[in-house]
N, C-alpha and C positions, 0 to 999 in steps of 0.2 A: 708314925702312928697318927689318925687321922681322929678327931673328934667331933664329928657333928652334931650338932643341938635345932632337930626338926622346931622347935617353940622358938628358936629366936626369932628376931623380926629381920635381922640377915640372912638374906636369900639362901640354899646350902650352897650353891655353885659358888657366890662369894667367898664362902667361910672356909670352902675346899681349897678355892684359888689363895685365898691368906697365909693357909696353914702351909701349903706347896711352901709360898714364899717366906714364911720364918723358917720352914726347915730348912731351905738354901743359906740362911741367915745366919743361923744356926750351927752350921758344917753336919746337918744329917744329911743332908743330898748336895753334889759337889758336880760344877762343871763336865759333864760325858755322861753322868749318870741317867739312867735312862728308869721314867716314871711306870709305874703298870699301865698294862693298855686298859683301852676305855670298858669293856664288859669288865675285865678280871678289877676293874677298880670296883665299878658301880656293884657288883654282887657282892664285894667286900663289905661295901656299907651299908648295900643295901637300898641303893638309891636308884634313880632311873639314868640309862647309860647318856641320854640327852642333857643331864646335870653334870657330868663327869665333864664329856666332850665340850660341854661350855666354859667351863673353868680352863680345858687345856686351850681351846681356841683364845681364850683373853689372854692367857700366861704366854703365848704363841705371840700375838699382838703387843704385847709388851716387850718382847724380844727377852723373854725367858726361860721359854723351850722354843725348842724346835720339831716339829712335828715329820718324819720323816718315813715315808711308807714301806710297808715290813720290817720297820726299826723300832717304830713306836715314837712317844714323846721322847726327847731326849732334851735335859737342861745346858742351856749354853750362856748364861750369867753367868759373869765372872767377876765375883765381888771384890776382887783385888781391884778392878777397873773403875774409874767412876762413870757415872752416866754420859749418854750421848747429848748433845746439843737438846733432842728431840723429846729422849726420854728425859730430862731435865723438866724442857715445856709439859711433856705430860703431867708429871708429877705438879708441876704448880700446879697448871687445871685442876689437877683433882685435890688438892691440897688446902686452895684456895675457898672455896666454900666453907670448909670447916671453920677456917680460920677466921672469916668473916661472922660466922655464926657464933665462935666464940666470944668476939668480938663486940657483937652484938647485945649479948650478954651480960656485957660487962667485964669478960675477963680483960686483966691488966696483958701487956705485953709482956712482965719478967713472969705473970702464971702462967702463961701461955709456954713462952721457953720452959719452964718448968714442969710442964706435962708433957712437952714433947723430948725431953729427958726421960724422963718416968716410962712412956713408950718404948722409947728405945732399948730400957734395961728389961721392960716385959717380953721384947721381941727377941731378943737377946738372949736371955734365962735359957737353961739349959735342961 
């Protein structure tokens, strides 16, 4: 189940591509399982099919579907696995600015661990 919110200030392709990822997270979508295709998604939500297709190209780029023709997207993370060398580096990149910004802030390093706890358990939630 997908939940977009057109008011946030998160793009929806973002929020689409998030939500993909808690629900692998989650155990609602599992390794082989194969996501709807890009119209049958975007008239679900309602949204335009170039917002869908962006979100499956990033989740594709991140090596978390795989996009396969006359198959559809299909998920190939396997959270049993840990990341690769590369997805590692990505993840700090992108990881990295927040941390700074929090940083910047003021927050302490054990609040810092302490909300990325708190993430964990909301991404988590069932």
């Amino acid at each position: 189940m997908v939940i977009l919110d057109p008011e946030s200030n998160i793009p929806l392709y973002m929020q689409l591509r998030t939500q993909i990822i808690e629900s692998i997270v989650r155990g609602n979508l599992s390794k082989g399982d194969t996501l709807p295709s890009v119209r049958g998604l975007a008239g679900d939500l309602g949204i335009n099919m170039h917002t869908v297709n962006k979100s499956y190209h990033e989740l594709e780029a991140k090596g978390i579907i795989e996009i396969v023709p006359k198959k559809g997207a299909v998920i190939i993370a396997d959270t049993e696995k840990g990341p690769s060398k590369k997805q590692r580096e990505d993840i700090t990149e992108e990881l990295r600015p927040a941390v700074a910004e929090a940083l910047v802030h003021g927050m302490k390093e054990e609040d810092l661990h302490q909300l990325i706890s708190e993430i964990i358990l909301i991404v988590k939630e069932v």
